[in-house]
C-alpha positions in Angstrom: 0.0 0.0 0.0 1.7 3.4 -1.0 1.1 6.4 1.8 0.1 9.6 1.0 1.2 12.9 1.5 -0.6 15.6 3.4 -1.5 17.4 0.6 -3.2 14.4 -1.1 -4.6 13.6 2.6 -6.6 17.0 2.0 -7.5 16.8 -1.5 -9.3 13.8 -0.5 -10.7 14.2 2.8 -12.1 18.1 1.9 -14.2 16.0 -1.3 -15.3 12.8 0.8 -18.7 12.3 2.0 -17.6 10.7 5.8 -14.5 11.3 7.6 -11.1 9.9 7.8 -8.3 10.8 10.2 -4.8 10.6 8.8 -1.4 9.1 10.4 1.8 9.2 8.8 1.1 8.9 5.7 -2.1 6.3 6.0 -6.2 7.5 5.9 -8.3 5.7 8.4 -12.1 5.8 8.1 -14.4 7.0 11.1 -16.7 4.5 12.2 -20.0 5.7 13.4 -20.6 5.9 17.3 -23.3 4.5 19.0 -26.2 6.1 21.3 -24.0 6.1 24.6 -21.2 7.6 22.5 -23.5 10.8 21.2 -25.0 10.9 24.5 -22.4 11.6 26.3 -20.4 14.0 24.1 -23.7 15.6 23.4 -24.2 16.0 27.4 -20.4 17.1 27.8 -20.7 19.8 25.0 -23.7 21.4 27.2 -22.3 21.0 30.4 -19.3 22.9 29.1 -20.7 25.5 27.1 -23.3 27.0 29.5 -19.8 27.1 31.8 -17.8 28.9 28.8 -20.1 31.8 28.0 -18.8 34.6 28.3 -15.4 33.0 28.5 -12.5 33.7 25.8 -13.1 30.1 24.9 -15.0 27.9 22.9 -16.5 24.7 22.3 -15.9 23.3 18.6 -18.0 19.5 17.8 -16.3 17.0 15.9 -16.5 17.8 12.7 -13.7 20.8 13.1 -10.5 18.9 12.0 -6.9 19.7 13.7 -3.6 19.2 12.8 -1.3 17.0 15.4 1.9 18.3 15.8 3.0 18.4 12.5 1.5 18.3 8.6 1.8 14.7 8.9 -1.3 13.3 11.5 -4.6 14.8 11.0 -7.7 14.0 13.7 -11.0 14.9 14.7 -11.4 14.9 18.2 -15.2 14.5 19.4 -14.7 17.9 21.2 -12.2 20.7 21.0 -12.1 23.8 22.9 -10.2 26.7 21.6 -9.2 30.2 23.9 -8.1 32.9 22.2 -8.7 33.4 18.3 -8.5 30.2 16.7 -5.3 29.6 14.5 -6.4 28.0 11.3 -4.1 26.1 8.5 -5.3 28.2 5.7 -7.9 30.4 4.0 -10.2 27.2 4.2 -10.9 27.3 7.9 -11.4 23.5 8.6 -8.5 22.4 9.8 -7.9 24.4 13.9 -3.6 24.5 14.8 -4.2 25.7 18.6 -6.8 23.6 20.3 -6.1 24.2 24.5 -8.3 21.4 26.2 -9.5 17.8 23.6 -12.0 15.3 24.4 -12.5 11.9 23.7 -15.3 9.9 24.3 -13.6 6.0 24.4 -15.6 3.2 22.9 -13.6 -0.3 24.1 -12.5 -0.6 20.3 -10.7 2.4 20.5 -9.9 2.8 24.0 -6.0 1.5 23.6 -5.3 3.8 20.6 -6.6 7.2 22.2 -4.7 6.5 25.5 -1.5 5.6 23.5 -0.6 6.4 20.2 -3.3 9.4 19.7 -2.4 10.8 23.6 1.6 10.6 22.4 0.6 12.7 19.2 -1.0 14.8 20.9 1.2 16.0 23.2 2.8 17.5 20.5 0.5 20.6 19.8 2.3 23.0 22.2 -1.1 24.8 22.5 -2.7 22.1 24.6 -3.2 22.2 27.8 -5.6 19.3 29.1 -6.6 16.0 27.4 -9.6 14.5 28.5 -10.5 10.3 28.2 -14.2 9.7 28.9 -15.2 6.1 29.0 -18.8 4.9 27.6 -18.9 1.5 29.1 -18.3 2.4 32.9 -18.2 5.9 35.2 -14.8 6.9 34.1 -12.9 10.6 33.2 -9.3 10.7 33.1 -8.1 14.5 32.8 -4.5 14.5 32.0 -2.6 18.5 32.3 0.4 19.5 31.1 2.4 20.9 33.7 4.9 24.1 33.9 7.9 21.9 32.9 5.9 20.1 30.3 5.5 16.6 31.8 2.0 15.5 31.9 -0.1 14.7 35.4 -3.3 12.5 35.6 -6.3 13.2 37.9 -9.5 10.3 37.3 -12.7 10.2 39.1 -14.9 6.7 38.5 -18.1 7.6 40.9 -21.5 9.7 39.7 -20.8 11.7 42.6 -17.2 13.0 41.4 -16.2 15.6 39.1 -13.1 16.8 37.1 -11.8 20.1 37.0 -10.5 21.5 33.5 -8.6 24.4 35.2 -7.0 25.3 31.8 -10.5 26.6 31.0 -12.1 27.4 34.2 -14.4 24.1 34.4 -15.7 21.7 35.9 -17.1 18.4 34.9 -19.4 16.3 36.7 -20.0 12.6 36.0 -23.9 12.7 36.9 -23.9 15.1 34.1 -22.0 13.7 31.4 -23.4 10.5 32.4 -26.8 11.4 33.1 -28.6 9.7 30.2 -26.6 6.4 29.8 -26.5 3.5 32.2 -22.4 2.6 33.1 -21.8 1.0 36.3 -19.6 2.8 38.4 -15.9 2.1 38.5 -14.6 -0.4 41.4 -13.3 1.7 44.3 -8.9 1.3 44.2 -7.3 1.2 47.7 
């Protein structure tokens, strides 16, 4: 199988009727989610917006495409909060450079790849501040922040009652909201 460059990554992907992400050279169709997936990044997009009005922030779905690191990987998180004025590749506007805070809502067949390879690549935009995993088949939200020196820390909560603070964008989730129309059990309790 040949790779393709960026450029014919774009030509593509900007004429294609569904979505494909692109890594080093190789396009990778979108599978569609399922109803806990939408619910929950439908229920995390209102909990946060309500909080970012008025802020210098906002909340972009997943059909705004970013750049990772360099021209060569290409995603769409399922949400993307921007502060400032968004920096955009070109004249086009569809593809965002500076994304502070991304969300991913984990399915179990994707679960490995966005805490490994996608969370490495992603470290790699210098504008980001906090990546967040949420899981759809138990109560789980991992919020990993980059620190002053640019290592990375990890808070979790796994119970309804919890919540997670973004401090990068001044909020706070809570799992009885993002959670609040899907049945997961709650995490087991770690000593």
């Amino acid at each position: 199988m040949s790779t393709l460059t960026p450029e014919q990554y774009l030509e593509i992907e900007r004429a294609a009727e569904y979505k494909s992400e692109y890594y080093d050279g190789e396009m990778f169709a979108m599978a569609g989610a399922g109803l806990a997936h939408n619910r929950i990044v439908a229920d995390t997009q209102y909990a946060l917006q309500s909080q970012l009005s008025g802020s210098p922030c906002e909340l972009l779905p997943s059909d705004m495409r970013i750049r990772v690191g360099s021209a060569a990987r290409y995603a769409y998180p399922d949400i993307t909060i921007v502060c400032g004025e968004p920096a955009l590749l070109d004249n086009r506007q569809d593809i965002l450079l500076n994304p502070a805070v991304i969300i991913e809502v984990l399915s179990p067949s994707t679960a490995d790849f966005d805490r490994g390879f996608k969370f490495v690549a992603y470290t790699a935009i210098q504008s980001l501040r906090q990546y967040v995993l949420i899981a759809t088949d138990r109560a789980s939200i991992e919020v990993f922040t980059r620190q002053a020196d640019g290592l990375w820390s990890q808070a979790k909560a796994s119970r309804l009652e919890d919540s997670v603070e973004l401090e990068s964008i001044g909020c706070r989730l809570l799992l009885a909201e993002v959670y609040r129309r899907v049945q997961v059990p709650a995490a087991e309790a770690t000593a």
